[in-house]
Structure formats: structure tokens, C-alpha cells
C-alpha positions as CSV (number, residue, x, y, z in Angstrom):
1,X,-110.6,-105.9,-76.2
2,X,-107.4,-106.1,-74.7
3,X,-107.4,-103.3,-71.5
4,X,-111.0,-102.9,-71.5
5,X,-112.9,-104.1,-68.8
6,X,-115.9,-106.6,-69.4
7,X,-119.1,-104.9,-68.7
8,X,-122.6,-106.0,-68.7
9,X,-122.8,-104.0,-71.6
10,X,-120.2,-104.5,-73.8
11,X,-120.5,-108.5,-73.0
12,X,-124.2,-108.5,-74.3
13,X,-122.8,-106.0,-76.9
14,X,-120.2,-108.8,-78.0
15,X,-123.0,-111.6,-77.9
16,X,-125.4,-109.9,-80.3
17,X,-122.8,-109.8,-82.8
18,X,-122.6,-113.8,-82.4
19,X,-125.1,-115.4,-85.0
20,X,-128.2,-117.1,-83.1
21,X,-127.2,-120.6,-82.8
22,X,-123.8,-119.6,-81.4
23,X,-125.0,-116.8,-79.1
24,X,-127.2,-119.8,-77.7
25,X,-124.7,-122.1,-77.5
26,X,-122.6,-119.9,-75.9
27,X,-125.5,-118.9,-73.2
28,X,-126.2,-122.8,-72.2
29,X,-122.9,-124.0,-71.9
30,X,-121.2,-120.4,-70.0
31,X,-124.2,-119.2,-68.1
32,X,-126.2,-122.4,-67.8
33,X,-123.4,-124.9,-67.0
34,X,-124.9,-126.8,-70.0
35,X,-122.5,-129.8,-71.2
36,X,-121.9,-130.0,-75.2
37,X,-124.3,-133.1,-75.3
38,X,-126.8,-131.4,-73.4
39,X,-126.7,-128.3,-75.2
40,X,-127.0,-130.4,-78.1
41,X,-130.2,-132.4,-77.5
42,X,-131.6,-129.1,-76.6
43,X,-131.0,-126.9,-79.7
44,X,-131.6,-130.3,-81.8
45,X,-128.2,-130.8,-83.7
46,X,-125.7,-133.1,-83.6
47,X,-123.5,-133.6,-81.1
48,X,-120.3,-133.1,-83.0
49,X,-122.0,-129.5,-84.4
50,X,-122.3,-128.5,-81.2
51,X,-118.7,-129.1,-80.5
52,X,-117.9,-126.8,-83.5
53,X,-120.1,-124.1,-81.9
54,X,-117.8,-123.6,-79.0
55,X,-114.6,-124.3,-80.6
């Protein structure tokens, strides 16, 4: 993606190629200011999964 400019589109392109539990990771903790425990608790995994996830 180097040079291109980040769109709506192309970011919500780039998320659907992200499996599910990631692209919601991703979407709590960037867009919802959702910390790793909190994100955590609310997708039901373990803590230390949910640091993998945005690793």
C-alpha cells in the first residue's frame, strides 16, 4: 500500500480480507478505543489470545 492513500474504501476493503475474530478485534480496540482486556471479555477469549490478535 505504499503511495496510496487510505480511503474509506480501500480500508473497509483491507478489513474484509481480515478473518472475523481479527477484523473485530481490530474494530474495538482502533475504532472503539477498546483496551486488550476489554476487548477480550467481550468477544469471550482469553486475554493473552486477544493480545495475539493485534500483534
Amino acid at each position: 500500500m505504499a503511495g496510496k492513500k487510505i480511503t474509506p474504501k480501500l480500508l473497509a476493503e483491507a478489513m474484509r480480507t481480515l478473518p472475523k475474530e481479527k477484523r473485530k478485534s481490530v474494530l474495538l480496540y482502533y475504532f472503539f478505543d477498546k483496551s486488550d482486556a476489554e476487548i477480550a471479555e467481550l468477544l469471550d477469549i482469553p486475554r493473552s489470545r486477544q493480545a495475539l490478535l493485534n500483534g
